[in-house]
ZARO-542786 format. One record per residue (C-alpha): residue number from 1; residue in one letter; x, y, z. Coordinates in Angstrom, 2 decimals. Layout:
<pts>
{pt NUM, A, {X, Y, Z}}
...
</pts>
This chain:
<pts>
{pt 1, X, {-19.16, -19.49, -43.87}}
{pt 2, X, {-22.50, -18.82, -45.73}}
{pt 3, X, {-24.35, -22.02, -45.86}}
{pt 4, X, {-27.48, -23.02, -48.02}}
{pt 5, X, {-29.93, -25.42, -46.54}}
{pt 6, X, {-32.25, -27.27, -48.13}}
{pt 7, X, {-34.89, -28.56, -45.91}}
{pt 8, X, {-38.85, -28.78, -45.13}}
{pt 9, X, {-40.49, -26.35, -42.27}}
{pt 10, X, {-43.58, -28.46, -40.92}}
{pt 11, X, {-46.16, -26.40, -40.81}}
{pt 12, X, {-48.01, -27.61, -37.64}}
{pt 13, X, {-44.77, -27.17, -35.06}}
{pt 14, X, {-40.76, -26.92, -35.18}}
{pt 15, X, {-39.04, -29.69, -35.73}}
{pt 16, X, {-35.38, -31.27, -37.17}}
{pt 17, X, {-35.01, -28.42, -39.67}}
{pt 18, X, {-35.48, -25.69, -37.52}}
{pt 19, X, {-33.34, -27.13, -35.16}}
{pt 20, X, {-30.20, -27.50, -37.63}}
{pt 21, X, {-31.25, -24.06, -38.64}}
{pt 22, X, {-30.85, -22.73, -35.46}}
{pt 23, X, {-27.35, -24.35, -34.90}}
{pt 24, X, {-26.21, -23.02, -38.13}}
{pt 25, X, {-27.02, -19.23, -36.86}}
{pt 26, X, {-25.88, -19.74, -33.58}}
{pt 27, X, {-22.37, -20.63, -34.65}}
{pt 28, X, {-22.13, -17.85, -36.49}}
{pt 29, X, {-22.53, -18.91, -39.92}}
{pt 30, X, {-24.55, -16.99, -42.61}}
{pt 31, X, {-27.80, -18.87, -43.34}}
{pt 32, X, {-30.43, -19.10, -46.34}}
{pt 33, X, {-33.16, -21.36, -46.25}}
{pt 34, X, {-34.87, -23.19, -49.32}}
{pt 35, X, {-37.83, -25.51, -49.23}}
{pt 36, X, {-37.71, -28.61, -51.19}}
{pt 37, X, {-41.14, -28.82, -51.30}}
{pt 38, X, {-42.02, -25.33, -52.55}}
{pt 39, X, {-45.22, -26.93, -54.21}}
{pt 40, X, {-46.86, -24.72, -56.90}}
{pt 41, X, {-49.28, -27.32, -57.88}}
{pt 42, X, {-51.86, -28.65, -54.89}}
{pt 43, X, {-50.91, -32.65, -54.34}}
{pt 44, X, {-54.30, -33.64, -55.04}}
{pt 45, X, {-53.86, -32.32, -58.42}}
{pt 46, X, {-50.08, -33.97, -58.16}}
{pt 47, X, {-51.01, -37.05, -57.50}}
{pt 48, X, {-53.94, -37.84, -60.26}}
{pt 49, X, {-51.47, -35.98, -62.97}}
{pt 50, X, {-47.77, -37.05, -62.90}}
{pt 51, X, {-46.73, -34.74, -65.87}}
{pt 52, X, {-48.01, -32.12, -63.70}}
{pt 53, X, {-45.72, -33.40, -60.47}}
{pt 54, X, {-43.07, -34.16, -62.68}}
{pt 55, X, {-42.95, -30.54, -64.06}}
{pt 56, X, {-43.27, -29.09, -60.64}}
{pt 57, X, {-40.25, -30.86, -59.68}}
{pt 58, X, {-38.36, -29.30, -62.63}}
{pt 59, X, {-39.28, -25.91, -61.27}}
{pt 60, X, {-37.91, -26.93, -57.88}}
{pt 61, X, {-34.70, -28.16, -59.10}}
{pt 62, X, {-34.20, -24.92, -61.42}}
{pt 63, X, {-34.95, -22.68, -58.49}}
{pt 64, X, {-32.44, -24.32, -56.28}}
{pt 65, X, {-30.06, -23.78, -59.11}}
{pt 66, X, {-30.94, -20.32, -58.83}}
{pt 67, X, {-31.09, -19.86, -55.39}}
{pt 68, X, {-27.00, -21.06, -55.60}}
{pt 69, X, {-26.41, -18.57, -58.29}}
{pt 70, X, {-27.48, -15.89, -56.37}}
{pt 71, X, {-26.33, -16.42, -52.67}}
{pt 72, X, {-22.92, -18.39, -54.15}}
{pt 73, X, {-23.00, -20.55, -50.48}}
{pt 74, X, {-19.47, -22.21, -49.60}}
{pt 75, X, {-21.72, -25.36, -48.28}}
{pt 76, X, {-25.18, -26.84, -49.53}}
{pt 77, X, {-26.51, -28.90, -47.24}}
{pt 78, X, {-29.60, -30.97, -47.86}}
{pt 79, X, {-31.99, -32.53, -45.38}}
{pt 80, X, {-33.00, -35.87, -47.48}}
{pt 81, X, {-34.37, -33.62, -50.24}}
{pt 82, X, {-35.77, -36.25, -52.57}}
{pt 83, X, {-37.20, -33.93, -55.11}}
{pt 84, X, {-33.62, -32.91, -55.41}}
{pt 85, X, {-32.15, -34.55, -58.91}}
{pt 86, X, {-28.91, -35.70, -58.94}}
{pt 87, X, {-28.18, -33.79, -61.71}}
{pt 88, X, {-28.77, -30.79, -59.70}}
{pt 89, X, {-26.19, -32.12, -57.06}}
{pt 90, X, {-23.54, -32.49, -60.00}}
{pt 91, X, {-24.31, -29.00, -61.81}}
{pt 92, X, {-24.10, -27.37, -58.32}}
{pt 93, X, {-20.75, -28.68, -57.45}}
{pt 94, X, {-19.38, -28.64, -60.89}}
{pt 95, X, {-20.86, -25.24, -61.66}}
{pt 96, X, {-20.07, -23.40, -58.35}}
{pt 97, X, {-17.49, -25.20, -56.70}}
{pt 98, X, {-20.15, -25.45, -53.79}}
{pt 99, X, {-19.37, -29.11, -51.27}}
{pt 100, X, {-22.50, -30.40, -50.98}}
{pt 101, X, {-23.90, -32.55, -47.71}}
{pt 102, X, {-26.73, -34.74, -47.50}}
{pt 103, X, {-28.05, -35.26, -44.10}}
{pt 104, X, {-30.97, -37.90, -44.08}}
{pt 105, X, {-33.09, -38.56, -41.17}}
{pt 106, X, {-35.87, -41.07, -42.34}}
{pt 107, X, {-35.07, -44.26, -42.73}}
{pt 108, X, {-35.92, -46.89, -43.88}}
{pt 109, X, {-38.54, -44.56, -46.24}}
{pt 110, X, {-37.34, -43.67, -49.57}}
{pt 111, X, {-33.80, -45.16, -48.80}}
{pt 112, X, {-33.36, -46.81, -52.20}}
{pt 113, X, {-34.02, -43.45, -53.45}}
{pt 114, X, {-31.43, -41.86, -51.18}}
{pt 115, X, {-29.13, -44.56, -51.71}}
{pt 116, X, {-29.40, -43.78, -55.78}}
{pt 117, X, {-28.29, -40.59, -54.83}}
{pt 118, X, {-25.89, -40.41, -52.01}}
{pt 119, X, {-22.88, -41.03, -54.21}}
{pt 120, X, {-23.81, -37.39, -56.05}}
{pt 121, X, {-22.64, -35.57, -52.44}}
{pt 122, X, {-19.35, -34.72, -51.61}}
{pt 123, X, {-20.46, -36.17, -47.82}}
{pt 124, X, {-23.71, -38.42, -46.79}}
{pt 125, X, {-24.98, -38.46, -43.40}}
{pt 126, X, {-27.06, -41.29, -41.99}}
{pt 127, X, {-29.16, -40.90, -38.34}}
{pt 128, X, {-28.29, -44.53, -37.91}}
{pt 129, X, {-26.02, -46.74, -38.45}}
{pt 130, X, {-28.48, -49.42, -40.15}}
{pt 131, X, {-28.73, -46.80, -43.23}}
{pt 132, X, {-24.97, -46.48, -42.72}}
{pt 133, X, {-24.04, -49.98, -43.19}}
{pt 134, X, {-26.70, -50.20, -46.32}}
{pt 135, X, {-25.47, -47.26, -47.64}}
{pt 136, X, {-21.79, -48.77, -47.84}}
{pt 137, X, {-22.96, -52.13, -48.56}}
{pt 138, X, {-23.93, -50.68, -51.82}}
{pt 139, X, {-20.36, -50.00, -52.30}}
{pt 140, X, {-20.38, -46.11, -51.11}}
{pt 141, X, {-17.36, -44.24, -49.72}}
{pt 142, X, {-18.72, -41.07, -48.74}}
{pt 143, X, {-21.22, -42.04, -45.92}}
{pt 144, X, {-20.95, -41.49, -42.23}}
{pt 145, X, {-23.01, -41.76, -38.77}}
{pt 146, X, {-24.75, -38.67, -37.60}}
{pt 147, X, {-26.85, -39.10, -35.31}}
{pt 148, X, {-30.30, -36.66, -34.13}}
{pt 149, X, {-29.74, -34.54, -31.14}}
{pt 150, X, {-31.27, -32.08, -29.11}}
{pt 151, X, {-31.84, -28.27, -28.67}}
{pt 152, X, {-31.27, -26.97, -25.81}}
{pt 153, X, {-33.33, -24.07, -26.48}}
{pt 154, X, {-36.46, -26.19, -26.33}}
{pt 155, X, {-35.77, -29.36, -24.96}}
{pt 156, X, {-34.64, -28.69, -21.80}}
{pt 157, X, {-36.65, -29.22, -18.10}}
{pt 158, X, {-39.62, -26.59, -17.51}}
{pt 159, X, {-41.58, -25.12, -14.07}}
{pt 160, X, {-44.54, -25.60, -14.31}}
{pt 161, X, {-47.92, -24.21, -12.52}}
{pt 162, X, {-50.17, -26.13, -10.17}}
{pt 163, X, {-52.91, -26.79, -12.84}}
{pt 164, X, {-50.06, -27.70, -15.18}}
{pt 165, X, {-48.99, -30.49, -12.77}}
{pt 166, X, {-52.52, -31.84, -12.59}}
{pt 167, X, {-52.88, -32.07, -16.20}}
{pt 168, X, {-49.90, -33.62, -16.87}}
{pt 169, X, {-48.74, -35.55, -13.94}}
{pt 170, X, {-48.40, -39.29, -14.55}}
{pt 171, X, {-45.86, -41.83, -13.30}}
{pt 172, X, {-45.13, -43.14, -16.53}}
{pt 173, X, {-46.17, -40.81, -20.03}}
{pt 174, X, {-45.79, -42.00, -23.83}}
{pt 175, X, {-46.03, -39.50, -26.40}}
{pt 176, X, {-46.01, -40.57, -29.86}}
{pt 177, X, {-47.73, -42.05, -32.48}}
{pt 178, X, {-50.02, -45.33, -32.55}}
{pt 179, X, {-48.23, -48.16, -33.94}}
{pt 180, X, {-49.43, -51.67, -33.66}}
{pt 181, X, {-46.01, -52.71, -31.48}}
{pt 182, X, {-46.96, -49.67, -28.95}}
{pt 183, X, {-50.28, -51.03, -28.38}}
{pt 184, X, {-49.18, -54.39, -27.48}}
{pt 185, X, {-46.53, -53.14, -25.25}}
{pt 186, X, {-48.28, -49.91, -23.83}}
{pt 187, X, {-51.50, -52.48, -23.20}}
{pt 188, X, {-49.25, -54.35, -20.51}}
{pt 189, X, {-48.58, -50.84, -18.55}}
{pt 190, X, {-52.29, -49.93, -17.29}}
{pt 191, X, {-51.59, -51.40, -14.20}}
{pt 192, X, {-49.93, -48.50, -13.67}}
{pt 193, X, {-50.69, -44.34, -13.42}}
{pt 194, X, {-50.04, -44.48, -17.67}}
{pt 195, X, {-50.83, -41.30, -19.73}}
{pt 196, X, {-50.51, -41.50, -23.24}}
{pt 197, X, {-50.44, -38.45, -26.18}}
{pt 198, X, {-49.86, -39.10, -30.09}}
{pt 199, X, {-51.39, -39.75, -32.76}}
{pt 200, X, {-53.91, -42.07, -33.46}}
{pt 201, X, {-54.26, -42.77, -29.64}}
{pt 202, X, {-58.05, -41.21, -29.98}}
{pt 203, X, {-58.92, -44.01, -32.95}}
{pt 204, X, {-58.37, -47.56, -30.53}}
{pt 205, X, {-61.49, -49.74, -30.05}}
{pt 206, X, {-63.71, -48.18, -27.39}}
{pt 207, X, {-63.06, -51.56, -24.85}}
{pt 208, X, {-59.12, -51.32, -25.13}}
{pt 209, X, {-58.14, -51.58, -22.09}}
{pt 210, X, {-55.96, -48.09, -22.72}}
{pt 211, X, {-59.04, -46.03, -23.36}}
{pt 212, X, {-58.56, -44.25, -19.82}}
{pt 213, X, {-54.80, -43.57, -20.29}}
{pt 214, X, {-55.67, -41.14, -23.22}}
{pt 215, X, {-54.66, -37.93, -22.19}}
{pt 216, X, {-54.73, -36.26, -25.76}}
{pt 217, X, {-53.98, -36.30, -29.34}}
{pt 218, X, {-51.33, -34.23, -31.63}}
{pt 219, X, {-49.06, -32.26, -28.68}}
{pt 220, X, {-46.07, -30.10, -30.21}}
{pt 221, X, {-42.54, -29.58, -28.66}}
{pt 222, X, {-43.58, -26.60, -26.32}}
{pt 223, X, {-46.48, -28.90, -24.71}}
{pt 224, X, {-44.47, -32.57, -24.52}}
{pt 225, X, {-42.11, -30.36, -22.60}}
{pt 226, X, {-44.22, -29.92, -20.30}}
{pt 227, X, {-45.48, -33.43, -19.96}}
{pt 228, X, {-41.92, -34.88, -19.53}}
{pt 229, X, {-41.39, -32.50, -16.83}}
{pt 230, X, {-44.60, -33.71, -14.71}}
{pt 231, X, {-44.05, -37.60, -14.97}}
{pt 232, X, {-42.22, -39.20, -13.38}}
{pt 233, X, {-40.90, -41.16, -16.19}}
{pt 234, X, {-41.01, -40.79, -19.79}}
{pt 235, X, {-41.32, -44.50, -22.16}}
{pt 236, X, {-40.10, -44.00, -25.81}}
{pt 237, X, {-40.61, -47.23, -27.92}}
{pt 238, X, {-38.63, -46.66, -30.55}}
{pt 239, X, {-39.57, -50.25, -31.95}}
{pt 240, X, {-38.68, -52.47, -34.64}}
{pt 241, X, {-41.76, -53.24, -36.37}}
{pt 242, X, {-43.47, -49.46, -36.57}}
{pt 243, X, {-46.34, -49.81, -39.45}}
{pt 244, X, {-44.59, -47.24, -41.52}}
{pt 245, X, {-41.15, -49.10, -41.43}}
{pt 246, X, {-42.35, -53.02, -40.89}}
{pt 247, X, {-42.51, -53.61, -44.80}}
{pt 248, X, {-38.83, -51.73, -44.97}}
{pt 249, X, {-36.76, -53.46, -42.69}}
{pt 250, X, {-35.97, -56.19, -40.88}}
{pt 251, X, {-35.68, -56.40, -37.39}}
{pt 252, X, {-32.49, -57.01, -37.07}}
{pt 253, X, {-31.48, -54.41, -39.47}}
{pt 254, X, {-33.24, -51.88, -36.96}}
{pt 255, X, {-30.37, -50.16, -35.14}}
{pt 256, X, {-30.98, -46.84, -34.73}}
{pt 257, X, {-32.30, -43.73, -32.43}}
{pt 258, X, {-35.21, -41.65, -32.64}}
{pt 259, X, {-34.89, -38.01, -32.19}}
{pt 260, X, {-37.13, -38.41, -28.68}}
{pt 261, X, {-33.71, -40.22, -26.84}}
{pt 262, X, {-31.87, -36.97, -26.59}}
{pt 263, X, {-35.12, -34.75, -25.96}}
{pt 264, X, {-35.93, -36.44, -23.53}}
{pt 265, X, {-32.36, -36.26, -21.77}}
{pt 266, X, {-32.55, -32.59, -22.60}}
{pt 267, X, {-35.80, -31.63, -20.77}}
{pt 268, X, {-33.98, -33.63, -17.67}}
{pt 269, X, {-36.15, -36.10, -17.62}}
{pt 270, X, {-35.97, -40.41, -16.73}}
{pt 271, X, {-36.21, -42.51, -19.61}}
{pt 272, X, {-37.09, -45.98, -20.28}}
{pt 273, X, {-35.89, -47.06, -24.14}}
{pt 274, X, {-35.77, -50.01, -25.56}}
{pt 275, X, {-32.31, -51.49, -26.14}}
{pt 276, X, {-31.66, -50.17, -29.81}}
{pt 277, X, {-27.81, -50.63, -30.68}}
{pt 278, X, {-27.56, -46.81, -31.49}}
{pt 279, X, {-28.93, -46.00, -28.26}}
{pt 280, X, {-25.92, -48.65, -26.60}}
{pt 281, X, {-23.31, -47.05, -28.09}}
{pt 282, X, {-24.12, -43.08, -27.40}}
{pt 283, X, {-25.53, -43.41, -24.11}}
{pt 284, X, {-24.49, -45.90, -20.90}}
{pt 285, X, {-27.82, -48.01, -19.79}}
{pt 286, X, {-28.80, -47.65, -15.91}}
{pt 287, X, {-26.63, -44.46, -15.81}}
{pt 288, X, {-27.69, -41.80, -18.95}}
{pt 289, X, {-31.18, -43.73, -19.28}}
{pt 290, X, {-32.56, -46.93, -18.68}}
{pt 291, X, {-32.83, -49.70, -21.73}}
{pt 292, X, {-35.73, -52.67, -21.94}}
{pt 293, X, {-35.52, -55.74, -24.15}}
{pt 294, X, {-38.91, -57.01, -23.67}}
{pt 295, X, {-41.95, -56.26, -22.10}}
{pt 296, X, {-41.88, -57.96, -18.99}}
{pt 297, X, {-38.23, -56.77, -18.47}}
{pt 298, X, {-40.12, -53.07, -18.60}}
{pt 299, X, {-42.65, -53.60, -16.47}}
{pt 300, X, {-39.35, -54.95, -13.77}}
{pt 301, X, {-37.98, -51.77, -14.41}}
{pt 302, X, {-40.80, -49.69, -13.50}}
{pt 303, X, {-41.31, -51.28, -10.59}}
{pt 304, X, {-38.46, -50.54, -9.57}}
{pt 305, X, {-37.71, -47.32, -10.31}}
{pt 306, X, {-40.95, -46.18, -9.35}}
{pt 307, X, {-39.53, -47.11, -5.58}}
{pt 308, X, {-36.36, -45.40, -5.94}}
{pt 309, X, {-37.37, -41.54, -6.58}}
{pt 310, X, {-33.49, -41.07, -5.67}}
{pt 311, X, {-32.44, -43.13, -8.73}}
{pt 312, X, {-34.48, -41.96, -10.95}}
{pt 313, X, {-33.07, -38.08, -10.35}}
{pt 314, X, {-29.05, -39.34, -10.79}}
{pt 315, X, {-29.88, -41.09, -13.76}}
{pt 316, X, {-31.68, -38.07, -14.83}}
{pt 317, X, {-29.24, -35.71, -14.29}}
{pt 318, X, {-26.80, -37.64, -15.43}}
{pt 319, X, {-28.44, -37.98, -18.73}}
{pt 320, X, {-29.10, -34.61, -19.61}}
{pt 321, X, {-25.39, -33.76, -18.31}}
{pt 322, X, {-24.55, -35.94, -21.31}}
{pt 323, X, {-26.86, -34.48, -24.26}}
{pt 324, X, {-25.83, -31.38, -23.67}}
{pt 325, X, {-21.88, -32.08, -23.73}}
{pt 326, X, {-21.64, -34.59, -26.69}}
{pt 327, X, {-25.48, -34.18, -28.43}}
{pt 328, X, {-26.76, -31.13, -29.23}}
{pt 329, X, {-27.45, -30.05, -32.74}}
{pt 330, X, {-24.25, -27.06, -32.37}}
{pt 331, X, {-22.23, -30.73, -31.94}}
{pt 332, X, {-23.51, -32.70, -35.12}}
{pt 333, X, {-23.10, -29.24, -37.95}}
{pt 334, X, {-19.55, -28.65, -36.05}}
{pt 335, X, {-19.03, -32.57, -36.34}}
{pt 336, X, {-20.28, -31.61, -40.35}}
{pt 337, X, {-17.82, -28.52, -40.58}}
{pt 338, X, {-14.61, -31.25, -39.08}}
{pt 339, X, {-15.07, -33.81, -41.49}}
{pt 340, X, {-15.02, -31.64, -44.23}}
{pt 341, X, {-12.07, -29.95, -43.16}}
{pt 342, X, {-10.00, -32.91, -42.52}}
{pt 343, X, {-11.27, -34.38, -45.99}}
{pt 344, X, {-9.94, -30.88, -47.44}}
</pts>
């Protein structure tokens, strides 16, 4: 099948894209790549001159035309794309008989704009079911649940050297950004061998009590590798009420995964989540990886895994046992190819 994918390459490390890119290839599928955000004009200049933006978009939309008229791809898929105009959607399946897939991974940002135009897809793929449910709340029949996943490629468990291990050892690491809800809960962990990577960490007031569990800013996937595989155990706080997303969502309305619960089981490694609904229904708590509800009910939990090194390893291997058969990104474009086909 020759398949056209419309996604964004960050620039500082491999991410999402790369990996659906990658799982495209490796099942044998012929792959082009276009960016939708092939900027001409600098955003600076974008931002204080909206014709200018607006005309850039244009181009973008007109090359992506192109780009279909040239490679004639049996399936378009789209990573959010929200430079892409519905229009475009229509005149590309209209024009070239092309099924077209929308595959968004941020929510809630720009949903309403995704949720304009999900309908213009043949299929629309949410990472959680909170967009899901919104999605066919607002009366849409072509959305379904696909979640992140891992590659085994990258995430998966790594030897390391002896000045490795002293650099990154910890008994319990955090790597991710600095949100106000991480602060409060991280801030209840230095009683504990706590080493913390993201960014933003390097920013907190100089007497926060967290100012010695620093270990480093920005890390990218071939380095956080590395620091799940030293600790002991890995804490991803997924959270409810990130800065980014509090104006955006509710808590209750907060349901779904971050792409760190199945890297984390890839590299092999013990993980402490808290109990998103997502995470409930893919993954069995106290056997794939361990879910918290509250702070104090973390800080129970660490105690006591900490004393059980035995524990820790089954639910470890268990874990990744269970990424790599149900949740790799091979499993969520061949769960894309077999909805499609059934819907043929």
């Amino acid at each position: 099948m020759k398949i056209l994918f419309v996604g964004y390459h960050n620039p500082r490390f491999i991410s999402f894209t790369e990996y659906i890119e990658r799982a495209i290839t490796s099942l044998g599928h012929t792959l082009e790549v276009f960016d939708f955000r092939d900027w001409r004009i600098p955003a600076r200049i974008r931002q204080r001159v909206p014709a200018l933006h607006s005309r850039d978009m244009r181009r973008i939309n007109r090359d992506l035309i192109r780009r279909v008229e040239k490679f004639r791809p049996d399936l378009l898929i789209v990573n959010g794309g929200w430079t892409i105009f519905p229009e475009t959607v229509s005149e590309i399946r209209s024009s070239f008989k092309v099924i077209t897939v929308n595959w968004i991974a941020d929510f809630p940002l720009m949903f309403n704009d995704y949720l304009r135009n999900g309908p213009y897809y043949d299929y629309f793929f949410t990472c959680g079911t909170d967009a899901l449910n919104k999605y066919r709340e607002a009366g849409n029949k072509n959305g379904y649940w696909l979640p992140f996943a891992c590659d085994p490629a990258i995430h998966k468990p790594i030897d390391l050297s002896a000045e490795e291990k002293k650099k990154y050892a910890c008994d319990i690491c955090f790597v991710g950004s600095n949100y106000t809800e991480r602060v409060e809960i991280l801030e209840k962990l230095t009683d504990f061998d706590l080493g913390i990577w993201g960014i933003g960490w390097k920013r907190i007031p100089k007497n926060s009590p967290l100012g010695s569990s620093i270990r480093g800013g920005v890390v990218t996937p071939d380095e956080w590798v590395k620091i799940f595989s030293a600790s002991k155990m890995v804490l991803n706080i997924i959270g409810h009420r990130c800065d980014v997303m509090e104006p955006y969502v509710d808590e209750k309305d907060f349901r779904m995964t971050n792409t760190k619960v199945f890297e984390i089981l890839g590299c092999g490694a013990f993980q402490l989540v808290d109990a998103k609904a997502d995470v409930m229904t893919l993954f069995e708590d106290k056997k794939h990886l361990v879910c918290y509800r509250n702070a104090d009910e973390l800080i129970d939990l660490i105690k006591s895994y900490l004393a059980d090194p035995g524990q820790r390893k089954m639910v470890a291997g268990e874990g990744r046992t269970e990424v790599l058969k149900k949740h790799t990104y091979r499993h969520r474009i061949e769960e894309i190819l077999s909805i499609i086909s059934r819907k043929a």
